[in-house]
FIZA-608241 format. One record per atom (N, C-alpha, C, O): residue in one letter; x, y, z. Coordinates in steps of 0.05 Angstrom, whole numbers, padded with zeros to 5 digits, always signed. Example, Ala and Ser with C-alpha at 12.3 -4.5 7.8 and 13.67 -1.06 7.14 Angstrom:
residues 2
A+00264-00114+00156
A+00246-00090+00156
A+00264-00066+00156
A+00285-00066+00169
S+00257-00045+00142
S+00273-00021+00143
S+00258+00001+00157
S+00268+00023+00161
//
This chain:
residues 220
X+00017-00024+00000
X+00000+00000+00000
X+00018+00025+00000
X+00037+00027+00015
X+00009+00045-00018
X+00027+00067-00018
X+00006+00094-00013
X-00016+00098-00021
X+00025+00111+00005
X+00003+00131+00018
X+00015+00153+00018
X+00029+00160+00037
X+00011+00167-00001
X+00038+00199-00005
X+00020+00219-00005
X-00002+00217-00016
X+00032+00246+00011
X+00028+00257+00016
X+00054+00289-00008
X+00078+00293-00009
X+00032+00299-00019
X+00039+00319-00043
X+00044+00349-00042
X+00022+00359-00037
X+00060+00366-00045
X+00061+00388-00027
X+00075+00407-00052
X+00097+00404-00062
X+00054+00426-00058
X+00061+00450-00076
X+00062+00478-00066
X+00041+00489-00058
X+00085+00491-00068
X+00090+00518-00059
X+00103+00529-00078
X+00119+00545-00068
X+00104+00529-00114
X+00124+00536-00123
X+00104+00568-00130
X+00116+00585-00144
X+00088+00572-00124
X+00079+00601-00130
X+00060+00607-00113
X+00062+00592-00094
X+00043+00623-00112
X+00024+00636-00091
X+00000+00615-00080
X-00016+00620-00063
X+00003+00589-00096
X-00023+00577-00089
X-00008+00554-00061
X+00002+00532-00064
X-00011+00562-00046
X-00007+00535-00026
X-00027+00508-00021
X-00048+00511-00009
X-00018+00487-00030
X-00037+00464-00038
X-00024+00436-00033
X-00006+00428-00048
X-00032+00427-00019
X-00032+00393-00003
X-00052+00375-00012
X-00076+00381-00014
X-00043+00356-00017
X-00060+00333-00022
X-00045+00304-00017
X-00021+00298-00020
X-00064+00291-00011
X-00051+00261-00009
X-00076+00242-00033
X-00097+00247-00045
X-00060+00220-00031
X-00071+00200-00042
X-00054+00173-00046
X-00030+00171-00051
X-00075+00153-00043
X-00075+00120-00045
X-00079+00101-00063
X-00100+00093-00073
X-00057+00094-00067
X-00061+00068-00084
X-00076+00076-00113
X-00094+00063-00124
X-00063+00103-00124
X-00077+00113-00145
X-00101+00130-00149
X-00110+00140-00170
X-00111+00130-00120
X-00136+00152-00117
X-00129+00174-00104
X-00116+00170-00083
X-00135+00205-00110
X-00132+00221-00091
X-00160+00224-00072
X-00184+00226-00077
X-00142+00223-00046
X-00164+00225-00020
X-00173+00251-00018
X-00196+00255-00022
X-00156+00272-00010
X-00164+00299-00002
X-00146+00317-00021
X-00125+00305-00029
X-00150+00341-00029
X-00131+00359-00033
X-00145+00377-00018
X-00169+00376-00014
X-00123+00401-00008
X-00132+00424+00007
X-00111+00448-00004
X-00088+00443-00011
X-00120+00473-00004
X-00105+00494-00020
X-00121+00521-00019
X-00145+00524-00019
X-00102+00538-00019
X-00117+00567-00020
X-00085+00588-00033
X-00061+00590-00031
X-00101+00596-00040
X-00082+00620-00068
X-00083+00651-00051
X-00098+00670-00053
X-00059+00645-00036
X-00051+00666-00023
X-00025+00682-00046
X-00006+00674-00060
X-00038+00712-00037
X-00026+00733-00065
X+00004+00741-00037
X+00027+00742-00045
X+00001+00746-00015
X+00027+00757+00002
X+00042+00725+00004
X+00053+00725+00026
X+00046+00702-00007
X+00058+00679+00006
X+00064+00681+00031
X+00082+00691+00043
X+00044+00669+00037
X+00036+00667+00068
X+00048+00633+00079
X+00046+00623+00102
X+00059+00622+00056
X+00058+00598+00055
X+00072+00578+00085
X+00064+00558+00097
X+00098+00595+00087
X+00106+00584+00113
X+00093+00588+00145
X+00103+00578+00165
X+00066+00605+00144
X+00045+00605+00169
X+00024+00585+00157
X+00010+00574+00175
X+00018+00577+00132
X-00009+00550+00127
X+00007+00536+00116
X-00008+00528+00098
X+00033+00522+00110
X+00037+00496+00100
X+00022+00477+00120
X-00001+00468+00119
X+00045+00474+00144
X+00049+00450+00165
X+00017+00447+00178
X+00006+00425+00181
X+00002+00473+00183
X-00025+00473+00189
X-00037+00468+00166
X-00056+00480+00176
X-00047+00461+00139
X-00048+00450+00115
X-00046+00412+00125
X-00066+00401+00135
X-00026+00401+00122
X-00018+00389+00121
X-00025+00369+00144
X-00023+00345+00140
X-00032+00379+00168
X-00037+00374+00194
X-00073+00363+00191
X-00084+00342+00195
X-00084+00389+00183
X-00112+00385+00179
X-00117+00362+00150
X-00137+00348+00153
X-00106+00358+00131
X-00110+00343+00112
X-00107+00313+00131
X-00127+00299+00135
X-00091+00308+00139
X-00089+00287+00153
X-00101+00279+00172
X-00101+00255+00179
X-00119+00301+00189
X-00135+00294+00202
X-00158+00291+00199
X-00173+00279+00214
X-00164+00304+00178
X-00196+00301+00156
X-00187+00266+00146
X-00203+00249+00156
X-00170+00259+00134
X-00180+00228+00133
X-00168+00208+00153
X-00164+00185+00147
X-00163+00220+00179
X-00163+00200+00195
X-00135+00195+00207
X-00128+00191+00230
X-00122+00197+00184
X-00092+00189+00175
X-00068+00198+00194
X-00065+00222+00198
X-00050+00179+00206
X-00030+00184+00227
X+00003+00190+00208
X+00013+00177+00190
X+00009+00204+00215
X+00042+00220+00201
X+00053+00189+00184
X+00060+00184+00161
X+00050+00172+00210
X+00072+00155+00215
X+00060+00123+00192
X+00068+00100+00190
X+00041+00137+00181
X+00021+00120+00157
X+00043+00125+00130
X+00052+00109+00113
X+00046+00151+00134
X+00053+00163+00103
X+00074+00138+00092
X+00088+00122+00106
X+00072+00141+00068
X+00097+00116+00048
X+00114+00137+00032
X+00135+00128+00023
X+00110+00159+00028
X+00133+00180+00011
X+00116+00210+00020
X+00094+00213+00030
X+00130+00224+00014
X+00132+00251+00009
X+00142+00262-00016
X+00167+00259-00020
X+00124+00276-00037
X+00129+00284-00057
X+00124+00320-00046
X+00112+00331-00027
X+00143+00333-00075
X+00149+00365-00076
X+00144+00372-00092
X+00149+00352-00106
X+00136+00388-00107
X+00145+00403-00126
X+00173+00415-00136
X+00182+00433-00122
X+00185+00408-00154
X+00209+00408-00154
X+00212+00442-00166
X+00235+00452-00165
X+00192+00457-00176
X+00207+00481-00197
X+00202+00484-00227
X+00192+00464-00237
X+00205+00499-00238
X+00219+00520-00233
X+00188+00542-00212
X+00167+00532-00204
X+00193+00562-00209
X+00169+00582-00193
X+00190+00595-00178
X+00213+00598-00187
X+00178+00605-00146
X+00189+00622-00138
X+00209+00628-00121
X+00193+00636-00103
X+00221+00630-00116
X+00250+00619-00101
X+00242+00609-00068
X+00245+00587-00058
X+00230+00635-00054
X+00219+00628-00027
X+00196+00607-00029
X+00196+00588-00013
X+00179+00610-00045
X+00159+00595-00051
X+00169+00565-00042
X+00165+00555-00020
X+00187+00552-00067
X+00200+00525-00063
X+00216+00529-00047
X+00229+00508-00047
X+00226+00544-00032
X+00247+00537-00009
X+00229+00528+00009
X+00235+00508+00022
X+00205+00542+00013
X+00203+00528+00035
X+00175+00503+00038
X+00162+00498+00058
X+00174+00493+00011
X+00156+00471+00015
X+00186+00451+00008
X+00182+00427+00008
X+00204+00455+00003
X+00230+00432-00004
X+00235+00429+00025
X+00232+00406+00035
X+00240+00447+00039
X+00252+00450+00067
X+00227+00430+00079
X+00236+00409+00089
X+00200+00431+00079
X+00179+00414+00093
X+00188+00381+00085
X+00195+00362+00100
X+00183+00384+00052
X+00184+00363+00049
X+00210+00335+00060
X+00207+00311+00064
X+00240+00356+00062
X+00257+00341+00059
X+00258+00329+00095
X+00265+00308+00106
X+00247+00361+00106
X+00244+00349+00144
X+00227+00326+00146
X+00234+00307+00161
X+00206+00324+00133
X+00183+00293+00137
X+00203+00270+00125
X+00214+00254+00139
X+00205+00271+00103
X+00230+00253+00092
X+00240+00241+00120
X+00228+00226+00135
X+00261+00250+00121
X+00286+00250+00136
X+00262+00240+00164
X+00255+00216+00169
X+00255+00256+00175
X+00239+00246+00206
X+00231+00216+00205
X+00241+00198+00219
X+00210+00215+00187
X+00189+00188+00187
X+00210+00167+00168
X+00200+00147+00158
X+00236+00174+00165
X+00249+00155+00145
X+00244+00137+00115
X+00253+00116+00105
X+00224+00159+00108
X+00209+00148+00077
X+00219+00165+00062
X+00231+00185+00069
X+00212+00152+00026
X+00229+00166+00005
X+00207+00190+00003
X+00183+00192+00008
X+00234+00212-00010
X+00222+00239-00028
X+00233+00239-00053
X+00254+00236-00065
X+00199+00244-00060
X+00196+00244-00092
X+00198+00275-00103
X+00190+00293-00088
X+00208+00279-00125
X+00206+00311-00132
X+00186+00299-00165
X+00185+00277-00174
X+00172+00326-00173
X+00148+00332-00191
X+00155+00352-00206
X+00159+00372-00193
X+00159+00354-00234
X+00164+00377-00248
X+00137+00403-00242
X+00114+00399-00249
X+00145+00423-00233
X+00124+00430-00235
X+00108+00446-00260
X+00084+00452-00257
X+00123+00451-00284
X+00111+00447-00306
X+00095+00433-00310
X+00071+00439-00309
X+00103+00409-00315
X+00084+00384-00317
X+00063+00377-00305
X+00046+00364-00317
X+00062+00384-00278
X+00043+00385-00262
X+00014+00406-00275
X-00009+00400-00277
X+00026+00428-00282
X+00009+00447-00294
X-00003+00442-00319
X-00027+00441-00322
X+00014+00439-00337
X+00005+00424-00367
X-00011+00395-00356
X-00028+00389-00374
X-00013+00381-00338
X-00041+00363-00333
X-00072+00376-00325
X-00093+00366-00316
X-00067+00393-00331
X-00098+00408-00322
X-00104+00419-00341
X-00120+00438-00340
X-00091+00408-00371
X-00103+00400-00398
X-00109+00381-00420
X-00095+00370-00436
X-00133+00380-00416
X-00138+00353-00428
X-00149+00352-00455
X-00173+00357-00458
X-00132+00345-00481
X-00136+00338-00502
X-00129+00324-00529
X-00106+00317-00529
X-00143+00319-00554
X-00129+00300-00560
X-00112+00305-00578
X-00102+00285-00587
X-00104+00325-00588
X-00094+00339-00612
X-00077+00371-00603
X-00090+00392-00608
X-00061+00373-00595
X-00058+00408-00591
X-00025+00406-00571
X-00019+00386-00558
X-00012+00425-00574
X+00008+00430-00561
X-00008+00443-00533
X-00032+00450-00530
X+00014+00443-00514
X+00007+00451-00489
X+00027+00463-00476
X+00047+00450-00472
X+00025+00487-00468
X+00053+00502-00462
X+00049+00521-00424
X+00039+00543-00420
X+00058+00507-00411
X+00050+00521-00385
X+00077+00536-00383
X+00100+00529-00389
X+00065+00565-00372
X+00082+00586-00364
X+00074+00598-00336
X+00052+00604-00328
X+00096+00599-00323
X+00094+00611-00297
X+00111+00640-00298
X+00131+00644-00311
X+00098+00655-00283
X+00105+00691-00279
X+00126+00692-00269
X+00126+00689-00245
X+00150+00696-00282
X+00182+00702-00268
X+00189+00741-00275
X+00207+00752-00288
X+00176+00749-00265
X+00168+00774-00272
X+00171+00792-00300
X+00182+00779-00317
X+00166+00816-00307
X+00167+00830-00322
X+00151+00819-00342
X+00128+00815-00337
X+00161+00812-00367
X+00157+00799-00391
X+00172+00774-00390
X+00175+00766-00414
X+00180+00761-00376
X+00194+00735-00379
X+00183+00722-00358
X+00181+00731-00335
X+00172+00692-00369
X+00166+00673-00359
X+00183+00646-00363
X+00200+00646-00381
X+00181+00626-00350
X+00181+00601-00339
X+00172+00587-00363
X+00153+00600-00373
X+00176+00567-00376
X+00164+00555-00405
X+00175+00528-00404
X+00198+00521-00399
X+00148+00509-00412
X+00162+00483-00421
X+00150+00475-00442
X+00126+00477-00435
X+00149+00464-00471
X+00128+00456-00484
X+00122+00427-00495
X+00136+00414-00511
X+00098+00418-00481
X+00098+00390-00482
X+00071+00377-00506
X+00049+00390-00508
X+00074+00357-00519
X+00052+00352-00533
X+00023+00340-00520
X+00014+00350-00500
X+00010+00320-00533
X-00018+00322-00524
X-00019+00305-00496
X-00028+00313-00475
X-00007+00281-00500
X+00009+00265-00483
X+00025+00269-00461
X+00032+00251-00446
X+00033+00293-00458
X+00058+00299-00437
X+00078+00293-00438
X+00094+00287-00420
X+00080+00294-00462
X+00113+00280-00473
X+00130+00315-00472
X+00116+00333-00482
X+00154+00323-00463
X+00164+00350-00463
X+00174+00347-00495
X+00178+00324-00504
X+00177+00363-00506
X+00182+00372-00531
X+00199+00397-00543
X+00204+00402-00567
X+00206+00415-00515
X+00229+00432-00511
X+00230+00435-00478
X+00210+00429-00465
X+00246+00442-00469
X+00267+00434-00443
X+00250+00462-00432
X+00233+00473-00446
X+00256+00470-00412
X+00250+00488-00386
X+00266+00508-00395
X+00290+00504-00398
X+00252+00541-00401
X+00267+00560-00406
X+00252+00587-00393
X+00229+00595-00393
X+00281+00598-00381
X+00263+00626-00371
X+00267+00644-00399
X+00291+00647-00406
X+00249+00656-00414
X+00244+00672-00425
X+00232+00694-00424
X+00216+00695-00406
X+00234+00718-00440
X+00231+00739-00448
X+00197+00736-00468
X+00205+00725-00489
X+00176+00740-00471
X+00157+00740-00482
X+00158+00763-00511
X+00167+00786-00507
X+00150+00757-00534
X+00152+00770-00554
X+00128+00765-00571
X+00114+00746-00568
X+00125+00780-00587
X+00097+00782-00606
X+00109+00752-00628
X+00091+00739-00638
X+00131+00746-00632
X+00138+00722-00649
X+00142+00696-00624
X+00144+00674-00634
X+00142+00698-00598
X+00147+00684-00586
X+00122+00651-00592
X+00097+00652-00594
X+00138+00625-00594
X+00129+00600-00599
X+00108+00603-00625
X+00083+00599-00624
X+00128+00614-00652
X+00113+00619-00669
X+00114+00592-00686
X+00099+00594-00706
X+00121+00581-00685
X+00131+00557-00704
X+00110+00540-00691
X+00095+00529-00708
X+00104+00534-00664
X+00078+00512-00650
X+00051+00524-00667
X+00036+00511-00682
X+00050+00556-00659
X+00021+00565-00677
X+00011+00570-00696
X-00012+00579-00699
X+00032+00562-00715
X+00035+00553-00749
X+00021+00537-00749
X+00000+00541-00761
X+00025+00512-00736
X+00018+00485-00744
X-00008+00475-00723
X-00018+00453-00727
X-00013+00485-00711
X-00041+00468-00696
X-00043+00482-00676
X-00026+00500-00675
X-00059+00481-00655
X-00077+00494-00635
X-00048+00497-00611
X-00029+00481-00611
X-00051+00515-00594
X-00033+00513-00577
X-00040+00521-00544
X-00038+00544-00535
X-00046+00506-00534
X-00058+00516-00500
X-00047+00534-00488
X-00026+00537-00501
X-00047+00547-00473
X-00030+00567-00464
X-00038+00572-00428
X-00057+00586-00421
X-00022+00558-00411
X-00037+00547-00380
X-00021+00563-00360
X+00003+00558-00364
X-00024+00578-00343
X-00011+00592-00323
X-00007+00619-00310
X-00014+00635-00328
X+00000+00633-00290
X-00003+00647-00287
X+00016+00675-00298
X+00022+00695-00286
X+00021+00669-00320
X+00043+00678-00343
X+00025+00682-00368
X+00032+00693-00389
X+00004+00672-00364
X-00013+00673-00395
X-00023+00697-00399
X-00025+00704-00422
X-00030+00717-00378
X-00039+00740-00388
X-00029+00761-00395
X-00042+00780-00402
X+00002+00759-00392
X+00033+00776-00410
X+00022+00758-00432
X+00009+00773-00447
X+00022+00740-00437
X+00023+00728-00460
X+00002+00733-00489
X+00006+00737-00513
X-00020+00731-00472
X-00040+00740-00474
X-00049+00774-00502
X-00057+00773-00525
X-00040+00799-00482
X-00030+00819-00489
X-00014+00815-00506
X-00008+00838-00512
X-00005+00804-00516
X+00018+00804-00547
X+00008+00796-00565
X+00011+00809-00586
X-00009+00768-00564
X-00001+00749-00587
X-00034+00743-00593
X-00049+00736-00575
X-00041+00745-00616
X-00066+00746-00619
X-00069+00730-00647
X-00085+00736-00664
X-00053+00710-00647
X-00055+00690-00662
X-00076+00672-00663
X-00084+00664-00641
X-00085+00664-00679
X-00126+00647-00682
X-00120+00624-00675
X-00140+00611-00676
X-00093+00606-00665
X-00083+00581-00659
X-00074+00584-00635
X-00051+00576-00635
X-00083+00594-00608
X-00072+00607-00585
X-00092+00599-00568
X-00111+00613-00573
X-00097+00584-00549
X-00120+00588-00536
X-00114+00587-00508
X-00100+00569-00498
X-00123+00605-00495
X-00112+00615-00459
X-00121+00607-00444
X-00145+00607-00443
X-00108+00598-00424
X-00132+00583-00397
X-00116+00601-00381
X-00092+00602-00378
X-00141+00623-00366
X-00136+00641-00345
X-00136+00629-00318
X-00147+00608-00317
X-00126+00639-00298
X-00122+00639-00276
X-00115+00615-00268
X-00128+00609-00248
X-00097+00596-00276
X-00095+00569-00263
X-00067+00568-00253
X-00047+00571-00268
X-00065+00563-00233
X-00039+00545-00224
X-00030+00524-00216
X-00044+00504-00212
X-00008+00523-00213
X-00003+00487-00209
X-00009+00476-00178
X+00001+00485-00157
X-00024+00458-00181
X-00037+00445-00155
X-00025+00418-00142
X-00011+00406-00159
X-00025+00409-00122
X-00024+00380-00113
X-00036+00368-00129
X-00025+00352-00144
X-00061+00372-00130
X-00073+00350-00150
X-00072+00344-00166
X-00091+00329-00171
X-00053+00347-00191
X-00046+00337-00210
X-00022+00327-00201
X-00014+00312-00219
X-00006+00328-00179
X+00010+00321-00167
X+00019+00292-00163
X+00040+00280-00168
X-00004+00283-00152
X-00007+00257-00135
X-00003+00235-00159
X+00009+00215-00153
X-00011+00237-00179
X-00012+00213-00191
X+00025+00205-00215
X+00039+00186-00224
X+00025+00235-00215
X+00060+00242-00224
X+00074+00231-00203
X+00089+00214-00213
X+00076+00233-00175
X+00087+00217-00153
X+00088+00192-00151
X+00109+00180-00146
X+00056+00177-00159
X+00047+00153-00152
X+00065+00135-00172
X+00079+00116-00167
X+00060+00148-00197
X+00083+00136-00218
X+00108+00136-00214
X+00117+00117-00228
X+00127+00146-00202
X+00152+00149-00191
X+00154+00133-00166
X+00173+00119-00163
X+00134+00135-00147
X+00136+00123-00125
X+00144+00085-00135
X+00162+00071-00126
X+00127+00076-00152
X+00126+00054-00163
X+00148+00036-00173
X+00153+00012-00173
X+00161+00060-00182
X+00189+00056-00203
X+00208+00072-00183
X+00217+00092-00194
X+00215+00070-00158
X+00226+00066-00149
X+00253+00095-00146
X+00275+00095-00135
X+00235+00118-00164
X+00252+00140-00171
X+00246+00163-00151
X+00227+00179-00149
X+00267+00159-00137
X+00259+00182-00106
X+00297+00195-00111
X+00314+00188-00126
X+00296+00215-00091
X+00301+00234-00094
X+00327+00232-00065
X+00319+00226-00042
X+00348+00235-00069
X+00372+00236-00044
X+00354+00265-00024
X+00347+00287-00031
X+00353+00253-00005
X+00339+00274+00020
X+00361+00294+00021
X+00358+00316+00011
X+00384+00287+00033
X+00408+00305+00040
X+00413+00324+00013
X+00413+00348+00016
X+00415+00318+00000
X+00426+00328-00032
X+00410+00337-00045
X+00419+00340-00068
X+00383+00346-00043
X+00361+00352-00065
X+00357+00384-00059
X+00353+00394-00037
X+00359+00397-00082
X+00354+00427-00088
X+00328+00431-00107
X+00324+00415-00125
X+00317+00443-00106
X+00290+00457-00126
X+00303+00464-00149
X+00327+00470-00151
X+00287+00465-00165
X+00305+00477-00199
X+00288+00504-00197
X+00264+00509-00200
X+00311+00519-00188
X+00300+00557-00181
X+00309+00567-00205
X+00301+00589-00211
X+00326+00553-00223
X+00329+00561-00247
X+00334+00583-00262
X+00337+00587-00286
X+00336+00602-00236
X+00346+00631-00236
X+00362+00636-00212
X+00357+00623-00192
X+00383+00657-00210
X+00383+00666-00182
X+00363+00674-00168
X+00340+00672-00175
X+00369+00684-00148
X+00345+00696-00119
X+00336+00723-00131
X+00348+00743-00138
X+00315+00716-00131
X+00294+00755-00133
X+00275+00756-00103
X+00269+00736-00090
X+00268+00776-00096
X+00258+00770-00071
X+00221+00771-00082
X+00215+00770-00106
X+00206+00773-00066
X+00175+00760-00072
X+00168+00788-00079
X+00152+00795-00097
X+00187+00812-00057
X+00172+00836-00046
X+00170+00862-00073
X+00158+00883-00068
//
């Protein structure tokens, strides 16, 4: 039996979830704009477990969000995650958190490109096909009126994150289609874990860093 417990802080939405044996049990989350995250993780996390019953010392892994997002953000759900690790002596799993985000699109034909807000005009980018197969690597970029013009040549292109509405403002291409206000959640989480947990691909506790993928900017 495998019982992981899923923990996303890489941007303003703070969000926990667990799940079993392939089902998610609970997720819990609220989209705080000051990252408030280090006063509601552990209380998050505390109450999720006590809504299903569930004792610390149950859990089988601890999964993270690995990155890219916001530097304090993932510092300090890495820092949660890697203390439960290490305490209860179970593996940690890390979660692209791109990927995580590009799952909260579902279709059968179309590129899918989640961007997260690394300020100004440059975002966070990965672009994956319908499948979740990645199809160009993790880049912080600069946004442009030609930007991912070659994907909206050729077929429909999703556009998922909280980066879409820089994006948005530029590009007014008829092969573009925007999903507002979403961010990356636990719940798409759990089952990216459950697959790793399986196969046996966890993560050195002592040795594991977030892909901040930039230097430090502060939140403020």
């Amino acid at each position: 039996m495998s019982l992981i417990l899923c923990i996303e802080t890489s941007t303003t939405n703070c969000s926990i979830s667990i799940g079993k044996e392939g089902q998610l049990l609970a997720l819990k989350e609220i989209n705080s704009k000051n990252f408030s995250h280090s006063e509601q993780l552990h209380t998050f996390i505390k109450e999720l477990l006590n809504s299903e019953d569930i004792s610390i010392k149950e859990l089988s892994a601890v999964s993270i969000s690995k990155g890219p997002g916001s530097y304090t953000g993932l510092r300090i759900g890495v820092s949660a995650a890697k203390g439960l690790a290490y305490a209860l002596d179970i593996p940690l799993i890390s979660a692209s958190t791109l990927l995580c985000l590009a799952k909260q699109i579902d279709v059968d034909k179309a590129v899918i490109i989640p961007m997260i807000d690394a300020r100004r005009m440059e975002v966070y980018s990965e672009i994956f096909n319908a499948s979740f197969e990645s199809k160009r690597g993790i880049k912080a970029e600069i946004l442009e009126e030609t930007s991912f013009h070659d994907e909206l040549e050729t077929r429909k292109v999703h556009f998922i994150g909280n980066g879409v509405e820089k994006f948005k403002a530029i590009c007014h291409h008829p092969n573009a289609v925007f999903h507002k206000k979403k961010l990356p959640s636990a719940k798409e989480q759990y089952l990216i874990a459950k697959r790793k947990f399986d196969n046996g691909d966890f993560e050195d506790v002592a040795y594991f860093e977030p892909y901040y993928l930039k230097d430090f900017v502060s939140n403020n």
